[in-house]
Each structure stands twice: as C-alpha cells, then as structure tokens.
Backbone as CSV, one residue per row, in Angstrom:
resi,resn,N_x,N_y,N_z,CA_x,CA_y,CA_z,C_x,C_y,C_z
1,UNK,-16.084,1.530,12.657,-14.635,1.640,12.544,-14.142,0.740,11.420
2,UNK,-13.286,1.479,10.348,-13.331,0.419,9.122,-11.641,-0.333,9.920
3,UNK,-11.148,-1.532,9.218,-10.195,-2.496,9.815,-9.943,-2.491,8.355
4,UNK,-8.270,-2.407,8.495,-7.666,-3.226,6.910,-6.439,-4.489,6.987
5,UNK,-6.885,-5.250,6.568,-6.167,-6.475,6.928,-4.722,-7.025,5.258
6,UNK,-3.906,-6.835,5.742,-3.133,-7.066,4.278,-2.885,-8.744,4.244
7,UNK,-2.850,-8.914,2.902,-1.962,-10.562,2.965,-0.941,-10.289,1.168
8,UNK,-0.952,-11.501,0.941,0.228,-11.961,-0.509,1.652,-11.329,0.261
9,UNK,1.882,-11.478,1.477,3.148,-10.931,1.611,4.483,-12.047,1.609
10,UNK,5.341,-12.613,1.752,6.126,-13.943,1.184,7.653,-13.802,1.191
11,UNK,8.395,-14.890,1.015,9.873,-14.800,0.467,9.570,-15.112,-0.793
12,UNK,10.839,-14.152,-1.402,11.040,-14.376,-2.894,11.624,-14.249,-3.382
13,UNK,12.540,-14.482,-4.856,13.567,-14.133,-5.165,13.789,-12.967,-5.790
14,UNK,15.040,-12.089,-6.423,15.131,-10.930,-7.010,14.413,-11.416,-8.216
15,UNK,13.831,-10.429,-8.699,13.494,-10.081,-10.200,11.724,-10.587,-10.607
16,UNK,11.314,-11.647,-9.094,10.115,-12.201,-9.101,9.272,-10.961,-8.852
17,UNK,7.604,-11.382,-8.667,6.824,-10.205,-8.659,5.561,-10.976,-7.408
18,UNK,5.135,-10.284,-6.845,4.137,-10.818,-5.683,2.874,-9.522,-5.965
19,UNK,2.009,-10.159,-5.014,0.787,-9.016,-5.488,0.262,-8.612,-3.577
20,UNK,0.321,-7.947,-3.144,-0.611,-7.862,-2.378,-1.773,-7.074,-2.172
21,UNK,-2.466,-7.545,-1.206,-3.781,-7.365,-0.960,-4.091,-6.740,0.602
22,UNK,-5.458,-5.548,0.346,-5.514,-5.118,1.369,-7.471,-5.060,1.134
23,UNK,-7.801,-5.917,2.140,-9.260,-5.773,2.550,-9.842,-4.993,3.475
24,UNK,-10.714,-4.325,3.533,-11.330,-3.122,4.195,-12.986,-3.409,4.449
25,UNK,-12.890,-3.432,6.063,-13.984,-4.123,6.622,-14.418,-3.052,7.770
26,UNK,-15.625,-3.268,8.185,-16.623,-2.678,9.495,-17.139,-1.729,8.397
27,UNK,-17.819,-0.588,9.051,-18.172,0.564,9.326,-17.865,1.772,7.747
28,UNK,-18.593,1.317,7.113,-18.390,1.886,5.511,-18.373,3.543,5.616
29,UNK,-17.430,4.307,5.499,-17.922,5.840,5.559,-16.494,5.996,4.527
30,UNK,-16.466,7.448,4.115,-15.377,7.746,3.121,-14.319,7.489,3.164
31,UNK,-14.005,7.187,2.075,-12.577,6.480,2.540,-12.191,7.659,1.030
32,UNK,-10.824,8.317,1.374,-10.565,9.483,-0.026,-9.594,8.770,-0.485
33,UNK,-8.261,8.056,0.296,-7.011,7.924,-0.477,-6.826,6.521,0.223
34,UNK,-5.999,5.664,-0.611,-5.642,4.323,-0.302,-3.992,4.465,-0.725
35,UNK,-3.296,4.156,0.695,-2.089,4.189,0.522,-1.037,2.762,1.102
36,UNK,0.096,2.246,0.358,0.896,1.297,0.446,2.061,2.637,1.087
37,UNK,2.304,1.792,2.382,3.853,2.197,2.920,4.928,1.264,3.230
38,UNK,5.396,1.247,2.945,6.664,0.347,4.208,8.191,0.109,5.250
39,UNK,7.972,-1.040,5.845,9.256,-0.221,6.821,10.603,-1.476,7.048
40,UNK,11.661,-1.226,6.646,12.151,-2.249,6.801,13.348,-1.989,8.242
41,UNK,13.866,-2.827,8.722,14.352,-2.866,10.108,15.280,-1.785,10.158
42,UNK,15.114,-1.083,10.821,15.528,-0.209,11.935,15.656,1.649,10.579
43,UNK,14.802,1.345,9.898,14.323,2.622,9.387,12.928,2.960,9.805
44,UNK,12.574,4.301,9.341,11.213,4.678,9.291,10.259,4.161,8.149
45,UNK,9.262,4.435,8.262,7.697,3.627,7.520,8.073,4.730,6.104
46,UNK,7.905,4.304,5.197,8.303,5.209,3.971,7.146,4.261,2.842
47,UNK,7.168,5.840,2.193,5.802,6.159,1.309,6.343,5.112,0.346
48,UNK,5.241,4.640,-0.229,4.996,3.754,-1.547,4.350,3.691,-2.993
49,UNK,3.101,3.613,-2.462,1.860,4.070,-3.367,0.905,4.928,-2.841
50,UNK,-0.136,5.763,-3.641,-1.208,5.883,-3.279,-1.787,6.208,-4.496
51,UNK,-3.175,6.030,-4.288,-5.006,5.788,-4.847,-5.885,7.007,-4.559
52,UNK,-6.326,8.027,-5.360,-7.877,8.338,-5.148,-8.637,6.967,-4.687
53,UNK,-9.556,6.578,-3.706,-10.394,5.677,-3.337,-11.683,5.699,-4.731
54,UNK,-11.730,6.719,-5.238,-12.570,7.125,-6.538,-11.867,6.700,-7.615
55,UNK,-10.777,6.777,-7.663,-10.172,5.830,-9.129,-9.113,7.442,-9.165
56,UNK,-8.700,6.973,-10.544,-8.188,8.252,-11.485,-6.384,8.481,-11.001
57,UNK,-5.729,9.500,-10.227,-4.706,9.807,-10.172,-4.315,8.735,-9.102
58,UNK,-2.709,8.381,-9.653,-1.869,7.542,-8.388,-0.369,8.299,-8.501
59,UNK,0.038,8.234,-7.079,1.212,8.409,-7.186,1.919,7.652,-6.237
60,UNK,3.442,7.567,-6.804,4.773,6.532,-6.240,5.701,6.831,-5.930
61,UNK,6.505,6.356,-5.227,7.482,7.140,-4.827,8.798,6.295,-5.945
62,UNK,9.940,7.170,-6.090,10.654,7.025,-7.197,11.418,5.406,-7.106
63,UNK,11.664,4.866,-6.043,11.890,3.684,-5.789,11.483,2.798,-6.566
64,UNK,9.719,3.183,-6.573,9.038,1.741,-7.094,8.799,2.419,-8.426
65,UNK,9.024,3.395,-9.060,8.015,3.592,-9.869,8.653,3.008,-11.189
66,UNK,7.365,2.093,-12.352,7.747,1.164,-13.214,7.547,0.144,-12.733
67,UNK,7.995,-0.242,-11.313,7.930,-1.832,-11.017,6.620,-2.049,-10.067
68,UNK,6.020,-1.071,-9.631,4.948,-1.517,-8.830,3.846,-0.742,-8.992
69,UNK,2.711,-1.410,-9.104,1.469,-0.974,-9.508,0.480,-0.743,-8.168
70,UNK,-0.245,0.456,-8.171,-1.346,0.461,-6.839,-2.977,-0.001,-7.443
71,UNK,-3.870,-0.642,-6.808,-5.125,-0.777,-7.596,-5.687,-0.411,-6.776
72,UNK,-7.488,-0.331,-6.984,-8.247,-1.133,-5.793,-9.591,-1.163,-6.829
73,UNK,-10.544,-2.199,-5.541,-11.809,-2.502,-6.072,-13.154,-2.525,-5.098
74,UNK,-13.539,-1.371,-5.961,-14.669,-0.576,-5.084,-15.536,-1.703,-4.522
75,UNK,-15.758,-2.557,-5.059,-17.492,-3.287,-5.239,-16.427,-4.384,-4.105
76,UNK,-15.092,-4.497,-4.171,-14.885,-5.919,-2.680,-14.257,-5.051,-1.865
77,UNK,-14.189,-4.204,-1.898,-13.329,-3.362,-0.726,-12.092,-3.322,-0.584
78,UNK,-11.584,-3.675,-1.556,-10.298,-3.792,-1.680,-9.578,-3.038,-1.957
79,UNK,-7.766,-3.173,-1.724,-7.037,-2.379,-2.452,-5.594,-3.535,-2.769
80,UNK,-4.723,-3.060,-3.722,-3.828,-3.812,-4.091,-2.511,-3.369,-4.707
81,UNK,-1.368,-4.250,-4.091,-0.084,-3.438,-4.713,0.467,-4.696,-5.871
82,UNK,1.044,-4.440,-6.946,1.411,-5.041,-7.500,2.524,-4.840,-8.018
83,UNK,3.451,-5.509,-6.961,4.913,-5.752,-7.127,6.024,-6.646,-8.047
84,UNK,6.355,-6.000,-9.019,7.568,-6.416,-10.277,8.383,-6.373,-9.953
85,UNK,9.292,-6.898,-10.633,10.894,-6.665,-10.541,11.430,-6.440,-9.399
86,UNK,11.055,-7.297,-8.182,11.293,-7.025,-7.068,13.225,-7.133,-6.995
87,UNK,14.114,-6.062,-5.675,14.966,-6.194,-5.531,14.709,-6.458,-4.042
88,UNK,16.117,-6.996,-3.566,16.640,-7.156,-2.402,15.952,-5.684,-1.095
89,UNK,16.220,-4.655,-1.689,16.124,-3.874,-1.417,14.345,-3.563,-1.015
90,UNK,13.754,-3.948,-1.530,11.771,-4.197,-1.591,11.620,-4.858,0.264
91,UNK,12.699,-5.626,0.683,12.473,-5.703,1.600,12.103,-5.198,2.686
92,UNK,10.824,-5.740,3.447,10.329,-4.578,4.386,8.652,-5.342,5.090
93,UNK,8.334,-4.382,5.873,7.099,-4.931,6.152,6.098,-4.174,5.435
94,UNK,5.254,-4.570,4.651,4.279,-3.519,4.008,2.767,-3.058,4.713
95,UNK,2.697,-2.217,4.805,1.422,-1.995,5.264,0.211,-1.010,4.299
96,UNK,-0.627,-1.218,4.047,-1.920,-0.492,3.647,-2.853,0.662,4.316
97,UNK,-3.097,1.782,3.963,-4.088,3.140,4.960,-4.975,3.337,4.309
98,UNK,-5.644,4.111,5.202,-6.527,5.231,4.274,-6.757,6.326,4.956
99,UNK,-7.138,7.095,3.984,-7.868,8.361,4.777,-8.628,8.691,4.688
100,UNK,-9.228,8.881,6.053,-10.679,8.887,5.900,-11.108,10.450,5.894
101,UNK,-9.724,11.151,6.544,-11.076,12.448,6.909,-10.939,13.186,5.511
102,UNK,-11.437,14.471,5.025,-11.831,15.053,3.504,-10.038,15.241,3.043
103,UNK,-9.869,15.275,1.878,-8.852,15.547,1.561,-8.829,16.907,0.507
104,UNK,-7.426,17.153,-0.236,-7.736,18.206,-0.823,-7.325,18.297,-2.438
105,UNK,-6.848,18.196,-2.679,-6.640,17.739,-4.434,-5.515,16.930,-4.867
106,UNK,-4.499,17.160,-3.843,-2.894,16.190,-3.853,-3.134,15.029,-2.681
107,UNK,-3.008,14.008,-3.922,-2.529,12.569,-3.138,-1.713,12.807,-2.130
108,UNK,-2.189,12.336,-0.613,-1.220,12.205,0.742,-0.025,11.426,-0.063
109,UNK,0.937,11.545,0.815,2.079,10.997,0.142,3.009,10.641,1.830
110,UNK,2.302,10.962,2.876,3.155,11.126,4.207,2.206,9.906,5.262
111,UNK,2.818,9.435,6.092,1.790,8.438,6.918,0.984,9.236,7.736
112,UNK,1.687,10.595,8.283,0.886,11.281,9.079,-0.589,11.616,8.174
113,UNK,-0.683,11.351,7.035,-2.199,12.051,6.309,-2.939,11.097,6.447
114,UNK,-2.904,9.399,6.653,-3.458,8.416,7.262,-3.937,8.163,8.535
115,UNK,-5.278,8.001,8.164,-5.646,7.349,9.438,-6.312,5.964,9.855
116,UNK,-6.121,5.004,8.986,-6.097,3.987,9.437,-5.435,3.022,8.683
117,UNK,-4.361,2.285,9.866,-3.595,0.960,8.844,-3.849,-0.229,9.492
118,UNK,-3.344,-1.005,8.231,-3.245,-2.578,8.645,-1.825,-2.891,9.287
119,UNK,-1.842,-4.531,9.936,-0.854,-4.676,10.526,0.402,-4.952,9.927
120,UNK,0.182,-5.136,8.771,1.252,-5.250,7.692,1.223,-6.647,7.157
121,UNK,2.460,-7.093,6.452,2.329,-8.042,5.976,4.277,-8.176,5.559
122,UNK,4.662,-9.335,5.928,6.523,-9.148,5.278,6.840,-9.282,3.813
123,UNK,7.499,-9.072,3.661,7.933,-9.265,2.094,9.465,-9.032,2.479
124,UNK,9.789,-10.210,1.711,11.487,-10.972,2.182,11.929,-11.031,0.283
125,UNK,13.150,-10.003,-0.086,13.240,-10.357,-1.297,14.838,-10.751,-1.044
126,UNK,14.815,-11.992,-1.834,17.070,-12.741,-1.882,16.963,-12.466,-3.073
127,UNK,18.916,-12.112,-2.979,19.580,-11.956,-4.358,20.066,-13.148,-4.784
C-alpha cells in the first residue's frame, strides 16, 4: 500500500513563494498521475496540479497557472508543488494523490480519478 505524506506547508505573506513536498512510501506499483488539490474552509477539495508520474505533460487549473509549478522525482519518490506569487486567496489545506489504477491519455483533473492521498499540509497566506 503506497502512503503519501506532504510537508513545506506554513504561514506566509502575499506575494512570498513556499515549495511543497510530497513523499511516497510502502509498496512500489504504478503510480500514472501525481496530483496537488486543495480545500479551504467550508468549500470543496479543488483541483490544482497534475503530473504524468513518467514526466512530460502537466496540467493546472487557471487559478494557479504562472504562479505554481508541479514536479516530481522518480529516483526519491517524490512529488512537488512550487508555489509563487502566493495570494490570500492560496489559502487552504493542500493535499497530494495519485493514481494508481491505468489511466488514459488526459491528465485526471477531478479527486474522484485519485486513489490515494496524503493528509495534507496548511498553507496560511496574509495580505
């Protein structure tokens, strides 16, 4: 059973940039897409980033796109968001997925296409 554990999550101010991190542990089997979601109080979990686990295509949702970058790194198991120009608005709890079962040529973009997340991590942005 793979486990993904996030951290770099923090208070910060507008316009600063934070990075986080998502490690991916147990039970090594395919992992297709690596996805950043998040949820801030009393909304739903909403799309962020996502990764081919193979590299190559990413996609964002229009919010972040320009200010936040998705990575990852095959050889530590990792994956990573890299957050710019943060606003007030960035606020939220972030969490990291993947999916494990086969996918089909379009990046998931929905939480339901995930099947496994971390517990999140906060990210507090002041104006």
């Amino acid at each position: 059973q793979v486990q993904l554990v996030e951290s770099g999550g923090g208070l910060v101010q507008a316009g600063d940039s934070l990075r986080l991190s998502c490690a991916a542990s147990g039970r090594t089997f395919s992992r297709n897409a690596v996805g950043w979601f998040r949820q801030a109080p009393g909304k739903e979990r909403e799309f962020v980033a996502a990764m081919w686990w193979s590299g190559g295509s990413t996609l964002y949702a229009d919010t972040v796109k320009g200010r936040f970058a998705i990575s990852r790194d095959n050889a530590k198991n990792t994956a990573a968001l890299q957050m710019n120009s943060l606003k007030p608005e960035d606020t939220a709890v972030y969490f990291c997925a993947l999916r494990v079962r086969p996918a089909g040529t379009t990046l998931p973009g929905t939480a339901l296409a995930y099947d496994v997340w971390g517990q999140g991590t906060q990210v507090t942005v002041s104006s």
